[in-house]
N, C-alpha and C positions, 0 to 999 in steps of 0.2 A: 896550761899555757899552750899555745899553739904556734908553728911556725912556719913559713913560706919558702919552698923551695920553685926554681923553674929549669925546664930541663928543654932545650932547642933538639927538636928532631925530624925527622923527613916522615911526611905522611905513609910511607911502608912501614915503619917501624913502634908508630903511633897506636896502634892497637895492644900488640906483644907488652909496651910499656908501659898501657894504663892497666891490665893484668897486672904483672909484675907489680906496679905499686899498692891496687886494692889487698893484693896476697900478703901488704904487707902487714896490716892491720889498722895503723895508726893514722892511717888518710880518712880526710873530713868532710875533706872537698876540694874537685877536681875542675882546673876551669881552661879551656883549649882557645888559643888565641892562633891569629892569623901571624904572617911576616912584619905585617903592618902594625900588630897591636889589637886589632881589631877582635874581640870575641866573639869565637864560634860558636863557644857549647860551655855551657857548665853543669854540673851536677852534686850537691852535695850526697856522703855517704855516710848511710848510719852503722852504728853496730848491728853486726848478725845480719848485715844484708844480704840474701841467698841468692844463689845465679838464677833461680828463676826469675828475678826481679832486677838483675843485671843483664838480661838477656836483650831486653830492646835497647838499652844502653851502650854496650857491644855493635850491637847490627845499625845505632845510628855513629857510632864510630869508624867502624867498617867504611860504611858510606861518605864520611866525612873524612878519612882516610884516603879513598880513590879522589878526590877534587884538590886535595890542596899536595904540595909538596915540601912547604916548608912550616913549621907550628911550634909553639910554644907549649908548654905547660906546665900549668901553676899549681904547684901541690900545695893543700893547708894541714898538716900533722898535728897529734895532738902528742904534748909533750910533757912527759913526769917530772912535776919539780923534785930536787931531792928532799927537801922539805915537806913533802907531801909525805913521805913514806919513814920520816922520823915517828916514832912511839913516846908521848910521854909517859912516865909513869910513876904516881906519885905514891910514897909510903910514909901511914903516919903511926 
């Protein structure tokens, strides 16, 4: 199951907080919207994504970072049902 978080932030702080959310594991995909709504950038993300392949991701953040001042972002998490992690187990 997966679910949608948004988090309103000033473009200084835009970079530090898409870090902070990939470190966290459970992001799926990331999508950067303007004041307006308008979408800047998205990117989805896989498991075991390594910073060599987050690196130009970063640097087109960075840059998208210095032009806007006000942005949005849409997190998609992936989320354990508890049901998921129930054991049956049957004995005859």
């Amino acid at each position: 199951m997966t679910t949608k978080e948004s988090f309103s932030i000033n473009g200084e702080a835009l970079l530090d907080k898409i870090k902070s959310l990939i470190n966290e594991g459970n992001v799926t995909k990331i999508t950067i919207t303007d004041k307006s709504g308008k979408e800047l950038m998205h990117f989805p993300l896989a498991v075991g994504l390594f910073g060599v392949l987050l690196a130009p991701i970063f640097a087109a953040i960075g840059t998208l970072a210095a032009l806007v001042t006000e942005c949005t972002i849409t997190v998609e998490k992936e989320v354990k049902d508890d049901d998921d992690t129930k054991t049956e187990i049957k004995v005859s």
